[in-house]
C-alpha positions in Angstrom: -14.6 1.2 -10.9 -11.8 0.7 -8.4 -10.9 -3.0 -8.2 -11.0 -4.1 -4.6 -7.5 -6.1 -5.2 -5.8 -2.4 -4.6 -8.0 -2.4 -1.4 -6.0 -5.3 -0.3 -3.1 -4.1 -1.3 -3.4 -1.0 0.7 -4.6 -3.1 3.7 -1.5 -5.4 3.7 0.8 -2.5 3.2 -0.8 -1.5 6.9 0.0 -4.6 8.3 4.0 -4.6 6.9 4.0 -0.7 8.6 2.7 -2.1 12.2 4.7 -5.6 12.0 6.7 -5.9 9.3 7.5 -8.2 6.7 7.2 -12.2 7.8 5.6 -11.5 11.0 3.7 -13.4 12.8 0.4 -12.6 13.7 -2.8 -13.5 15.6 -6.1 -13.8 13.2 -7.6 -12.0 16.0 -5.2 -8.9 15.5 -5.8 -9.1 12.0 -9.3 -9.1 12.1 -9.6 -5.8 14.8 -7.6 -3.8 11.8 -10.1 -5.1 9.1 -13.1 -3.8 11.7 -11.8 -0.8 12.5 -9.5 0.8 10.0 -11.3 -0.8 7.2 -14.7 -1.2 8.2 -15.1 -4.8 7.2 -18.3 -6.2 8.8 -17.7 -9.0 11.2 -19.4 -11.0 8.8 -17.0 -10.3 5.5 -13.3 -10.5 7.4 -13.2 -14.3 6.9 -13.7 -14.0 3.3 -11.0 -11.0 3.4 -8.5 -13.3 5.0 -8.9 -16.0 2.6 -8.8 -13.8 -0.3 -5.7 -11.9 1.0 -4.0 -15.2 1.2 -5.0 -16.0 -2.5 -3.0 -13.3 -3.2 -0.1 -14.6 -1.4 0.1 -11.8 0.5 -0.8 -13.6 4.0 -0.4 -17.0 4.7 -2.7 -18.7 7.1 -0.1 -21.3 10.0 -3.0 -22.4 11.9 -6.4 -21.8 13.3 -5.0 -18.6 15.2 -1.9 -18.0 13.3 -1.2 -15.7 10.0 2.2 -14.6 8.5 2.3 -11.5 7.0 4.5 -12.1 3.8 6.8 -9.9 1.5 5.1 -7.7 -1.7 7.5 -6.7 -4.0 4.9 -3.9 -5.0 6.2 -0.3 -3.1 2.9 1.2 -2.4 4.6 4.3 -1.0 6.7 4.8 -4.3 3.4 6.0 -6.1 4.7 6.7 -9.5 5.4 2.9 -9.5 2.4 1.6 -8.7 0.7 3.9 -10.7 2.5 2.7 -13.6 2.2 -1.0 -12.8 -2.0 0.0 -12.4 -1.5 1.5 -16.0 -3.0 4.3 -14.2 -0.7 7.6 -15.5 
């Protein structure tokens, strides 16, 4: 079974493409590319926020406000994070 922490991985890799490292984003925006590119029911994307910023991989400002933060993780260099998954 896949774990879903390589879900979120993938997802905040997204975010880093569109805006970049220590953006600053609305929990709105964030929350259209859960819906649609994702498919995270309206329902869920609270509890996908919170649990990407467990991760440290968003940080939460304000009510409205999110900061997409660095990964040293290279999801595009896939022999590494195959390797780091123990995966090859």
């Amino acid at each position: 079974m896949i774990d879903i922490k390589i879900l979120y991985l993938s997802f905040h890799n997204n975010l880093r493409k569109v805006w970049g490292s220590n953006a600053i984003v609305s929990r709105k925006d964030v929350f259209t590319k859960l819906g649609r590119q994702f498919l995270v029911p309206k329902q869920l994307r609270e509890c996908a926020l919170k649990e990407l910023t467990d991760m440290k991989l968003l940080e939460r400002l304000d009510r409205d406000k999110v900061k997409i933060l660095d990964c040293n993780l290279d999801l595009e260099n896939s022999s590494q994070f195959f390797t780091n998954l123990k995966l090859n």
